[in-house]
BAGUSE-463705 format. One record per residue (C-alpha): x, y, z; residue in one letter; residue number from 1. Coordinates in steps of 0.02 Angstrom, whole numbers, padded with zeros to 5 digits, always signed. Example, Ala and Ser with C-alpha at 12.3 -4.5 7.8 and 13.67 -1.06 7.14 Angstrom:
# residues 2
(site (+00615 -00225 +00390) A 1);
(site (+00684 -00053 +00357) S 2);
END
This chain:
# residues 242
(site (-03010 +03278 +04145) X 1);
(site (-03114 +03125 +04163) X 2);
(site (-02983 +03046 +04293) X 3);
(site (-03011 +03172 +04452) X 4);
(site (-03108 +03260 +04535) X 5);
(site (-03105 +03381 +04663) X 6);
(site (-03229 +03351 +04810) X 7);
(site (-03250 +03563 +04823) X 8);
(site (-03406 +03609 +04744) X 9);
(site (-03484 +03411 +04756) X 10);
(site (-03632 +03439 +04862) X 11);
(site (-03652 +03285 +05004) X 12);
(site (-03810 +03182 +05032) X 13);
(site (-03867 +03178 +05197) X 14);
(site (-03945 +03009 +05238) X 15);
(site (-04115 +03014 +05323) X 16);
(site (-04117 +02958 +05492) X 17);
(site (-03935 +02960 +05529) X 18);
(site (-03788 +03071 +05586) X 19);
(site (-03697 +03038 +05415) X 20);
(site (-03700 +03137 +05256) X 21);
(site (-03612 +03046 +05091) X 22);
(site (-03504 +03142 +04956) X 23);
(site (-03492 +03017 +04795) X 24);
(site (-03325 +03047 +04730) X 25);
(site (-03297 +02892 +04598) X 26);
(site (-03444 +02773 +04559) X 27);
(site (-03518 +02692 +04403) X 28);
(site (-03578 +02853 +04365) X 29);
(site (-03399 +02896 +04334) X 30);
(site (-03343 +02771 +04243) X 31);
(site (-03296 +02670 +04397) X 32);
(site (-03368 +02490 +04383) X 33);
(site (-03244 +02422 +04506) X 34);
(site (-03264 +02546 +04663) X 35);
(site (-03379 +02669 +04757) X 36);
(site (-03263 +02780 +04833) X 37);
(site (-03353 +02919 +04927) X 38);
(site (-03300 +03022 +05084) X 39);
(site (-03424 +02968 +05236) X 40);
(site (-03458 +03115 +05357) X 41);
(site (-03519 +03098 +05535) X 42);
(site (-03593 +03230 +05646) X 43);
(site (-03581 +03233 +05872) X 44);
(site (-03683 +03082 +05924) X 45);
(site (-03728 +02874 +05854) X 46);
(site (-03755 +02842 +05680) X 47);
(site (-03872 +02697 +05639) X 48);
(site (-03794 +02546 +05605) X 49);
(site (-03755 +02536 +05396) X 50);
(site (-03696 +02367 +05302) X 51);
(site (-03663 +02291 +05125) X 52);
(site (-03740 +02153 +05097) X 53);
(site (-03634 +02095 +04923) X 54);
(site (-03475 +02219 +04934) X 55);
(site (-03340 +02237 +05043) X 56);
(site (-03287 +02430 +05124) X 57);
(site (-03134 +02488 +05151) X 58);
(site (-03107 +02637 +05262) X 59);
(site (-02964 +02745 +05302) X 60);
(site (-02995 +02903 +05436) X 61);
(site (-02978 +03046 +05365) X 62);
(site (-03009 +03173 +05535) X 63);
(site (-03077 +03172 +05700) X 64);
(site (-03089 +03025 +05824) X 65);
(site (-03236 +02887 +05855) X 66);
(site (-03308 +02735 +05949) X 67);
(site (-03359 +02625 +05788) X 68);
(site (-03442 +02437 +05827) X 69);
(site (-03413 +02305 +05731) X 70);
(site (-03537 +02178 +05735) X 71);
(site (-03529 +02144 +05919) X 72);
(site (-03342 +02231 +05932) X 73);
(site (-03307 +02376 +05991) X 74);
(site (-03131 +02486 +05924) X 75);
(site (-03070 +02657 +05941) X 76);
(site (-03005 +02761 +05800) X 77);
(site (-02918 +02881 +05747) X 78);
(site (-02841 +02972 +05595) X 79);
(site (-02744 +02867 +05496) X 80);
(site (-02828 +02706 +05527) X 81);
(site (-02872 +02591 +05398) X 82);
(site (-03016 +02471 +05401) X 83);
(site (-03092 +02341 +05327) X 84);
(site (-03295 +02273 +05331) X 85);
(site (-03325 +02126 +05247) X 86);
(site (-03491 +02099 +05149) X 87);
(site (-03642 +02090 +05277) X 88);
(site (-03556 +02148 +05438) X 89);
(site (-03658 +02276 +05508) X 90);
(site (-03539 +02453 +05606) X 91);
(site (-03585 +02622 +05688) X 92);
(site (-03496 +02744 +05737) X 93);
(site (-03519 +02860 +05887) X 94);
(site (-03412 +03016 +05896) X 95);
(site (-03401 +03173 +06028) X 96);
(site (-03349 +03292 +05860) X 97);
(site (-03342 +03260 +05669) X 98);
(site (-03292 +03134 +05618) X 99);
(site (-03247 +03095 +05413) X 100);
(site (-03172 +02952 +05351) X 101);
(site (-03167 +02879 +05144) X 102);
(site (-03230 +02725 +05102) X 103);
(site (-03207 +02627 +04944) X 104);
(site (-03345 +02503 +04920) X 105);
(site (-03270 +02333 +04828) X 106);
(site (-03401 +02249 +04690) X 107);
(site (-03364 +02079 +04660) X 108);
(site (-03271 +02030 +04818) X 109);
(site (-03161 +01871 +04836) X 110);
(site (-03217 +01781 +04987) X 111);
(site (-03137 +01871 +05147) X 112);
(site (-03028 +01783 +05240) X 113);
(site (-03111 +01876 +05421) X 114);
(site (-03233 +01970 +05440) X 115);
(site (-03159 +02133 +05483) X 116);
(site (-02980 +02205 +05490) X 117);
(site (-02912 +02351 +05547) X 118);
(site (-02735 +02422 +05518) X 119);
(site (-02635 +02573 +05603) X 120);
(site (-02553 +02640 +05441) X 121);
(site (-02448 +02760 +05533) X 122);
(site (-02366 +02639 +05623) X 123);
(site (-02315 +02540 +05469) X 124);
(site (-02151 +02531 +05396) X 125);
(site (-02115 +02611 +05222) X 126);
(site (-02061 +02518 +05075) X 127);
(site (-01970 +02577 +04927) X 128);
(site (-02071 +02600 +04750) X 129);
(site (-01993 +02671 +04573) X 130);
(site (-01949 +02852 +04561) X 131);
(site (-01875 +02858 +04759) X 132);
(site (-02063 +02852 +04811) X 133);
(site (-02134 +02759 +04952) X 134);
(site (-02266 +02662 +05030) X 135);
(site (-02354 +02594 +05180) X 136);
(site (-02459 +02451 +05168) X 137);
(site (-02656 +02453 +05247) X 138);
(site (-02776 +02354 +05231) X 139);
(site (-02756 +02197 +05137) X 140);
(site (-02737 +02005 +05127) X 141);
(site (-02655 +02003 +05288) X 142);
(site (-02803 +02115 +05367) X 143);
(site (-02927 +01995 +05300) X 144);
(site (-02978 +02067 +05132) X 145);
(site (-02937 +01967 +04980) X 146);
(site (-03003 +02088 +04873) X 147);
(site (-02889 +02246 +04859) X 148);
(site (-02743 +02331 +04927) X 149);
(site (-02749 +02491 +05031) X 150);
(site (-02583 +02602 +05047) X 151);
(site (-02521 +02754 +05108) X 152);
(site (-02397 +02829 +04958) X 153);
(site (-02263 +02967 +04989) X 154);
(site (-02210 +03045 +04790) X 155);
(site (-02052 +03160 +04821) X 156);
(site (-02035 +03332 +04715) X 157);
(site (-02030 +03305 +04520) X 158);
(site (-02086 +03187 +04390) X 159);
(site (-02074 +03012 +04371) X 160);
(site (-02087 +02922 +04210) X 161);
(site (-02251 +02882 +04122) X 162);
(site (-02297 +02712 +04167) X 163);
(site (-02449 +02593 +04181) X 164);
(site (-02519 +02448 +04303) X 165);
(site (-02623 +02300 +04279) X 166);
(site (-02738 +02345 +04434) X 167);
(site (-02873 +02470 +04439) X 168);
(site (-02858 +02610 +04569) X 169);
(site (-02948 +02734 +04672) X 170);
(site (-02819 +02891 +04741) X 171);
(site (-02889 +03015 +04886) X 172);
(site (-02764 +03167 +04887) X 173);
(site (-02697 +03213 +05085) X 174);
(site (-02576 +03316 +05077) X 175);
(site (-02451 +03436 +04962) X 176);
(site (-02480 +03468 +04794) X 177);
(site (-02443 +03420 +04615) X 178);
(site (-02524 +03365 +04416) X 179);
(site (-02577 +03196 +04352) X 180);
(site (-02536 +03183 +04167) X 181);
(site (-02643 +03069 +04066) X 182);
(site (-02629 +03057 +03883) X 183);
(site (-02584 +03251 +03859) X 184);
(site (-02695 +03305 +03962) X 185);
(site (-02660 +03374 +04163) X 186);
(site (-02778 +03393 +04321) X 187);
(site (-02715 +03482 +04481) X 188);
(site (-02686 +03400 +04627) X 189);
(site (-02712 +03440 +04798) X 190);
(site (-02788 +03389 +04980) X 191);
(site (-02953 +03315 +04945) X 192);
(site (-02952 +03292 +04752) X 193);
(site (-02994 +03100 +04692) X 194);
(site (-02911 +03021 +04548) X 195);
(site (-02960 +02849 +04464) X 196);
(site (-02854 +02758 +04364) X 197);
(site (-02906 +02609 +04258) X 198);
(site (-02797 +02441 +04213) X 199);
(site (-02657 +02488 +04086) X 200);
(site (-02712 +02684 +04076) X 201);
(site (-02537 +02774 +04066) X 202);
(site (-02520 +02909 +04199) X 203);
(site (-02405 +03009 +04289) X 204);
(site (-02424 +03089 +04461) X 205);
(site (-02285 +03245 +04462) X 206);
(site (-02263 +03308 +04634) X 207);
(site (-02227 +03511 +04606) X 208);
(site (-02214 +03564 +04784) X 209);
(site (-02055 +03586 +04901) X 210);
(site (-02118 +03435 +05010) X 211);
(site (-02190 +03252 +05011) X 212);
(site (-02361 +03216 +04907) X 213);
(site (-02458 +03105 +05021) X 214);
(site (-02624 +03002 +04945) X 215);
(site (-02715 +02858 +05003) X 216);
(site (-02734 +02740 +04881) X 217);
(site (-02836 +02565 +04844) X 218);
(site (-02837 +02447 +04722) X 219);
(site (-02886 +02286 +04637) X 220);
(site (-02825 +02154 +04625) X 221);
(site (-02731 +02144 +04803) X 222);
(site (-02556 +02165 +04768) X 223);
(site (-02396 +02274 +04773) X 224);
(site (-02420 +02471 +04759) X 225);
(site (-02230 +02431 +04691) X 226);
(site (-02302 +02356 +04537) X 227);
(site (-02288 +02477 +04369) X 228);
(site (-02246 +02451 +04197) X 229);
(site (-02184 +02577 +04079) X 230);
(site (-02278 +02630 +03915) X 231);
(site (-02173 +02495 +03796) X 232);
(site (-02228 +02357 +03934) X 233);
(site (-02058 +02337 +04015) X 234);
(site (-02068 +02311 +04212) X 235);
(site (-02011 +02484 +04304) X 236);
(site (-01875 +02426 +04439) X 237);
(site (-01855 +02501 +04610) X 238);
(site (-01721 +02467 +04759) X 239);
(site (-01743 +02332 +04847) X 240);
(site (-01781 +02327 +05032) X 241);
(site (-01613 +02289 +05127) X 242);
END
């Protein structure tokens, strides 16, 4: 299936010069024209100092903990942390072990509203989506970036209905197990498989282990991972936070 991939087997790029190899995940190459999502990896010791000039990065830590400056900022991080860079802000990162982290690279920002952000996504609060999953909000409009939304999402056992939305996502698999449906055809999922799913495509992510699916997911434009639509166009419903 065109829709995921699995980052075992995809051979990383080291970059010359640096303490950080790159494993392209989606891209153009992909048929991803919104998003460069790619898992950054980071051996013992200072990376140079990497920017994007006309995109904005979001990050979320995948494993290990680092010392990453931000223009002239300096933060600590750890797994679970969610970041954002906005176009032309020049980071590092200096780290005692590995360190790994995905980023999804943003074409076509809208302006940034500060120049970084950064956003503990464990210590968020979860909010109610269709099908009795949930969500924590990352990175965002209220961390600075205009441009997408980053969440956390937690999918229960079983099968939800089929269903649509009108944003364009990237999906990083962390934890459990399950199958994406798309238009009769089903990819496995699993820690460390990528799925990308374009405005309107009608998908379904079916949890078929005994616990929680966890993925990290962002997508454009900013709004509410909440947001779905069922194949005939009607508006799926979900409880509403007390």
């Amino acid at each position: 299936m065109r829709y995921a991939i699995a980052r075992a087997g995809l051979e990383p790029r080291p970059v010359p010069g640096d303490t950080a190899d790159v494993l392209a995940l989606f891209d153009d190459a992909r048929g991803c024209e919104k998003f460069a999502q790619r898992v950054l990896r980071f051996s013992p010791g200072r990376s140079r100092a990497r920017e994007e000039p006309a995109r904005d990065e979001v990050l979320y830590v995948l494993g290990g903990r680092a010392e990453l400056t931000l223009g002239e900022e300096r933060v600590e991080v750890g797994e679970g942390t969610g970041l954002f860079v906005a176009p032309g802000m020049a980071w590092s990162v200096e780290c005692r072990s590995p360190f790994e982290c995905l980023s999804v690279l943003v074409r076509d920002p809208r302006p940034a509203a500060r120049p970084r952000g950064l956003v503990d996504l464990a210590a968020e609060s979860r909010r109610s989506a269709t099908a009795a999953r949930q969500f924590t909000l990352g990175v965002g409009p209220e961390a600075g970036c205009a441009s997408v939304t980053q969440f956390l999402g937690f999918v229960p056992p079983g099968r939800a209905p089929d269903h649509y939305h009108h944003y364009d996502e990237v999906l990083y698999i962390l934890a459990g197990e399950g199958v994406v449906h798309i238009g009769g055809e089903q990819a496995p999922l699993a820690p460390g498989v990528a799925v990308h799913l374009p405005s309107r495509l009608v998908h379904c992510l079916e949890n078929t282990g005994a616990g929680e699916l966890q993925l990290l997911g962002v997508f454009c434009p900013a709004g509410s991972p909440a947001e779905a639509y069922y194949p005939d166009g009607t508006a799926a419903v979900y409880p509403q936070e007390s």
